[in-house]
N, C-alpha and C positions, 0 to 999 in steps of 0.2 A: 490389538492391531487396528489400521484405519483411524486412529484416532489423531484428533489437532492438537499442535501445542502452542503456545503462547506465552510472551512475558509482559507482565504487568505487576508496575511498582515493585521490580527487583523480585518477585516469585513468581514461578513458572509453573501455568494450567498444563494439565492434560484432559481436554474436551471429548466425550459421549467416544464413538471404537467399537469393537465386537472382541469377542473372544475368540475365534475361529470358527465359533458355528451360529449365535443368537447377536445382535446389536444391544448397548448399554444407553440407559440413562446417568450412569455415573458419571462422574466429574473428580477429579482430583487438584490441590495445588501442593507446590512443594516448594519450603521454604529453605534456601540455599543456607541461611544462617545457622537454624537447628539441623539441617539436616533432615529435615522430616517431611513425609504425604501426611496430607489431612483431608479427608474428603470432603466438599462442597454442596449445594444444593444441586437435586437431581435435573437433567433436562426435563420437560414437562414430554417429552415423547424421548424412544430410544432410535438413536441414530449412530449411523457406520460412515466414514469416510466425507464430512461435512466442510461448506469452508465457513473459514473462522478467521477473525483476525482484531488487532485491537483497535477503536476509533473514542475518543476522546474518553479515556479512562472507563470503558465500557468494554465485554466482547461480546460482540455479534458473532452469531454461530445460524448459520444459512443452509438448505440442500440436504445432502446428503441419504443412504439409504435409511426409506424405514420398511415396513411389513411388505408395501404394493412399487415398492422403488422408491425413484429420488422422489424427495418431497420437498414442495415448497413453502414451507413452512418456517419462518426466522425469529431469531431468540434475540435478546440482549441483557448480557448478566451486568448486572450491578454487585461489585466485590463487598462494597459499604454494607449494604443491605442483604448479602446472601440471596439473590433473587433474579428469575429470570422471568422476562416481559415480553411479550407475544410484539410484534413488529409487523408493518407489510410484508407479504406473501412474497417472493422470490419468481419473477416471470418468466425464467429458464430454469428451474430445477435441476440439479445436477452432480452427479457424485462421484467424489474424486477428482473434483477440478484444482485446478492452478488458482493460490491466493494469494492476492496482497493488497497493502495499503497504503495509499498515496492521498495524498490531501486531505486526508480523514476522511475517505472513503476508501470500502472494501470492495475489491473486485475477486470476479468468479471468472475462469477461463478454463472452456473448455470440458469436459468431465464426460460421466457416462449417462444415457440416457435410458437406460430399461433397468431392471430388478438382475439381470445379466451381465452389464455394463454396456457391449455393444447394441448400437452403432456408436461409437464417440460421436461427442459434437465439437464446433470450432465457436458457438454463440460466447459471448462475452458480456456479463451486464456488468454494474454499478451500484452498490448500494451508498446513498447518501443519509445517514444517523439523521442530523442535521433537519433535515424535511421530513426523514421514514418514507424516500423514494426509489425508486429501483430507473435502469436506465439501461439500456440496451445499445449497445460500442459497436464498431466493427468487429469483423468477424477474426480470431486467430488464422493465422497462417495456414496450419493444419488442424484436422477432426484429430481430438485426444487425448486421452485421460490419464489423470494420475502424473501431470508435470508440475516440476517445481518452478516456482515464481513467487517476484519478493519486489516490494517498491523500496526506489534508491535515487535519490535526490530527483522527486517530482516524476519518475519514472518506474512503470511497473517491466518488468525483466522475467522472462522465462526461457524454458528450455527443457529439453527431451520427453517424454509422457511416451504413449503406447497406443497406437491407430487401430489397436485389435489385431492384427497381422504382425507388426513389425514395431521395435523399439526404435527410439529416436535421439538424434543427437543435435540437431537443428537449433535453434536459439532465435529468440525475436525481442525486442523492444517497442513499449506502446508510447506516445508522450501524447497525455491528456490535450495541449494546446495544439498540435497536429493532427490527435486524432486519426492517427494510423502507426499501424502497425512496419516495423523494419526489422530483416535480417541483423546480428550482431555476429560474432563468432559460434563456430557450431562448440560444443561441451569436448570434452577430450575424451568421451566413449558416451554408447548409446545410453542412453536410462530411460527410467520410470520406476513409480513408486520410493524414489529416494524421500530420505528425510531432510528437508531443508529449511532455511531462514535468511535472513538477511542480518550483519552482524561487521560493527567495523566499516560500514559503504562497500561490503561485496557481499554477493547473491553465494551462500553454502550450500552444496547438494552432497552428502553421505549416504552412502549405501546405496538400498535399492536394487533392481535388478539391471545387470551392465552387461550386455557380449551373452544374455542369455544366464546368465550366474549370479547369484545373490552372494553382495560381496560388502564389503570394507572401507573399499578405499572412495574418498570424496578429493573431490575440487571446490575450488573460488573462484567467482568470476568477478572480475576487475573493470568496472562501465568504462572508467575514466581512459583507461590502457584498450577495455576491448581487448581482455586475455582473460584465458584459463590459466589456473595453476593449481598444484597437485596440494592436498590438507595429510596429517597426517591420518593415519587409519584408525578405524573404531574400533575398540574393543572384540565388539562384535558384529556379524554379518547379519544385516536384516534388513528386510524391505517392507515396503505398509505401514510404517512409523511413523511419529511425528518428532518435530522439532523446535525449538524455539533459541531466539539469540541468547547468546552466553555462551558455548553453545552448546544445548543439551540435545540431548536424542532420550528419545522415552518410549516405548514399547513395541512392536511390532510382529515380524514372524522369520523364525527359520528358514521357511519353505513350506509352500501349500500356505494351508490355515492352521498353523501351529505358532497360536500367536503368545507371547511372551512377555514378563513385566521385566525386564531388563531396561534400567535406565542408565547414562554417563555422559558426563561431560567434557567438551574440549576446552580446557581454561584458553582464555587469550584476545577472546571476542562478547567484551561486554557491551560495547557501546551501540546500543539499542535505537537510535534514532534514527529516521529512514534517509538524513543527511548528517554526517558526522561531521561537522564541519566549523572551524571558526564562524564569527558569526561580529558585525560592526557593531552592534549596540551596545557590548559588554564587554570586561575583560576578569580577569582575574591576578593577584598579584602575585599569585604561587600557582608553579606547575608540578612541583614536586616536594616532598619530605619525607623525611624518612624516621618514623616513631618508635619509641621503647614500649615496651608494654604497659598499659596503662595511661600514656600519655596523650595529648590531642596537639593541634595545630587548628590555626583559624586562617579559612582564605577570605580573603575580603574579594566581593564581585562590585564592581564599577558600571554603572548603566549611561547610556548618553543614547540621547534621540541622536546618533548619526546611523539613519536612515532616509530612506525617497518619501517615503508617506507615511502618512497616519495610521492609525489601529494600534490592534492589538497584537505583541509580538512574543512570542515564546520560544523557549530553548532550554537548555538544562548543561549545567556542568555535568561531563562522564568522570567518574571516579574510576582508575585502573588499580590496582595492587597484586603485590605478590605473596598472596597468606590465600586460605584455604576460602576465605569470604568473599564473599558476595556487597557491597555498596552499590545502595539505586542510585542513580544522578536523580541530582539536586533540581529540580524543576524553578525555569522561572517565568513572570510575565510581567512584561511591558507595557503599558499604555501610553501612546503617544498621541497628544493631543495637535488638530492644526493649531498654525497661527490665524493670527485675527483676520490677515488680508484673504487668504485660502479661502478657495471654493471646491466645491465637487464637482465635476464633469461627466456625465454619463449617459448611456443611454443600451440601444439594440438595433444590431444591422440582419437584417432579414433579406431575404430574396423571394422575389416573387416569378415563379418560373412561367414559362410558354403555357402549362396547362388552367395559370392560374392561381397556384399553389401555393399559401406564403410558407417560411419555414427559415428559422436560424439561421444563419451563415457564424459556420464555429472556424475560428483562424483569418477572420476578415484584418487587414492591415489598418490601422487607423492613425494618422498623420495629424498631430495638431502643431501648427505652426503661430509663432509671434511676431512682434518685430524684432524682438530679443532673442527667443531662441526655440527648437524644435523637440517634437514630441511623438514616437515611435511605440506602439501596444498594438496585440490581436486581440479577439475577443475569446472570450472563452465557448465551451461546446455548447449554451443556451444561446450566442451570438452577443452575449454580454460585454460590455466595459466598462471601466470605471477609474476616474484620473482624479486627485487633487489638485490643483492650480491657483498660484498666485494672480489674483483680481488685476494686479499691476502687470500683468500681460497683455490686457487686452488692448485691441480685440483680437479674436482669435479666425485663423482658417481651418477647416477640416475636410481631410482628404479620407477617404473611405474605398477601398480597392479590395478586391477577390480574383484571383483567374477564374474566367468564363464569365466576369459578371462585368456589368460598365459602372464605373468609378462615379463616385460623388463629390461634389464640394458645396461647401457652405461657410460662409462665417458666424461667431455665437460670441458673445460674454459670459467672464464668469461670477455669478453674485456670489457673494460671502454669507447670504442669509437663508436661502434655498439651492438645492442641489440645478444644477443647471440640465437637459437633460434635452439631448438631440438624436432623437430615433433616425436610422437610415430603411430605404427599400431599395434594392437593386433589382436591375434589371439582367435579364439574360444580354450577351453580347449577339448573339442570333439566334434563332429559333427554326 
């Protein structure tokens, strides 16, 4: 029980747990094809109720209890190598928090803060792979642990956990580029400790304790619609378990600390990406076939730069089927080069407040105008932006606006040879 689960390249972890009385360093995976656990290299310390979640074919495994409480302490296993590698320290600690992953970063919401659980907390940080940095969000809605949450197109989504007194049915949404937290639909009964995942573009919560009773029955939340809707029931009744997309459920407890290796899955929701979604730069010429035993089928995939900008783009065909398997989708990647006339556009809008104080401005509106045509972006939560531009616009205007702050403008070119790079500072509108 307490243990995380996760899917990566079509088999599914189950990450460190307790047994109902001691925390484990064990790890397991299980491969949907054979049918079989194989056990993994161990955690390098043993933890209970950690978040974990997958970021660029790696899992980070964060928090969670060990001997003296949560510990801050963060792992990253490499599947290739059998190996876990010590990372930046976790600056909220915390166990039994709410996980997900959005932009290829894991976030932690919420959890418990003693060797007892209580007081919950509402802290929310950020771990970024990427750098090995940690980042500190606004606050949850409410102080409380053990809620399910799942990122879903560029959006982390949670809902119900336990405030120590009282379960919860409440639901919030975070969007990294607003950097606040909103109300969505509340769950269709109270929870905490359910097992969830994200699977399909809806946020799953099964079991768990609901109305005070450790039960069965799960929901889907649906971003797009902003509903609830009722999943079929688990096998079994358990709460403290983990989950991962496909959708599995894997260990947990009856009641109390009577925790159990009972695993099972709900076929139907394999598509694992945190946005399932058509996508412009590819297609494919088959959507379906139907094979003998034995047989194959070839889909030919079709790539075209029709997209806004350059980089690097990725996606993966979902493979669905009706037989007892498991197929991972097919991973791709794109590289889209500029053209020659292209330049880069970039820079950081900062605010310099009344005390003096400079500091990011994250969601500043940036307006680049031509003679030709107009150009709309915020910045991201460093105060960051960044735009590719045809040279044959210029010259350019730039509008830079925040509420509370007084607006900037400026004109710039773009060279084709160096990034062009126009920093703002604002000012307070009064003081």
């Amino acid at each position: 029980m307490d243990n995380r689960v996760v899917s990566l390249d079509g088999k599914v972890y189950s990450i460190a747990g307790g047994n109902g009385s001691a925390s484990t360093t064990k790890n397991f995976v299980y491969d949907p094809v054979a049918q079989t656990w194989s056990a993994i290299a161990d955690l390098p310390g043993a933890r209970n109720a950690l978040t974990v979640g997958v970021v660029g074919g790696k899992i980070i495994a964060t928090g969670g209890w060990a001997a003296a409480g949560p510990d801050s302490t963060t792992w990253s296993y490499d599947p290739a190598a059998n190996t876990w590698t010590e990372k930046a320290d976790n600056p909220a600690p915390r166990s039994a928090a709410g996980q997900a992953v959005v932009d290829g970063k894991l976030y932690a919401v919420g959890g418990c803060t003693t060797a007892g659980c209580t007081p919950m907390s509402n802290d929310v940080v950020r771990y970024d792979p990427a750098t090995d940095t940690w980042e500190t969000l606004p606050d949850y809605p409410k102080s409380v642990a053990f809620a399910s949450c799942g990122g879903i197109e560029g959006v982390v989504y949670c809902t119900g956990g336990n405030d120590g007194a009282a379960a919860q049915k409440a639901s919030y949404a975070f969007d990294p580029g607003a950097n606040t937290w909103t109300p969505i639909a509340d769950a269709p009964a109270d929870n905490w400790a359910s097992s969830f995942a994200v699977a399909n573009g809806k946020l799953l919560v099964v079991g768990g304790s609901q109305a005070g009773v450790i039960t069965n029955a799960g929901f889907a939340y649906d971003p797009a619609a902003n509903t609830w809707s009722s999943l079929p029931n688990a096998n079994t009744a358990r709460y403290r378990g983990g989950a991962a997309c496909g959708f599995y459920k894997v260990g947990g407890s009856s009641g109390q600390f009577n925790a159990t290796p009972d695993s099972e899955a709900l076929p139907g929701f394999e598509e694992c990406a945190e946005g399932a979604a058509d996508v412009s730069w590819f297609s494919i010429d088959k959507t379906e076939a139907t094979l003998a035993p034995g047989a194959s089928v070839t889909v030919t995939v079709v790539m075209t730069a029709n997209v806004d900008q350059p980089g690097t783009y990725t996606g993966s065909v979902a493979i669905g089927e009706n037989t007892p398997y498991t197929v991972p989708p097919v991973q791709l990647t794109f590289e889209v080069q500029q053209p020659t006339t292209w330049g880069k556009l970039m820079g950081t809008v900062t605010g310099k407040g009344c005390d003096g104080v400079t500091a990011p401005i994250a969601g500043a509106v940036v307006q680049v105008d031509s003679w030709a045509m107009s150009w709309t972006f915020a910045t991201d939560t460093q105060g960051k932006y960044a735009y590719w531009l045809d040279r044959r616009n210029n010259p350019l205007t730039l509008i830079v606006a925040k509420d509370t702050w007084k607006p900037q403008t400026r004109q710039t070119r773009i060279n084709t040879s160096t990034p062009t790079v126009e920093d703002f500072t604002l000012s307070p509108i009064k003081c």
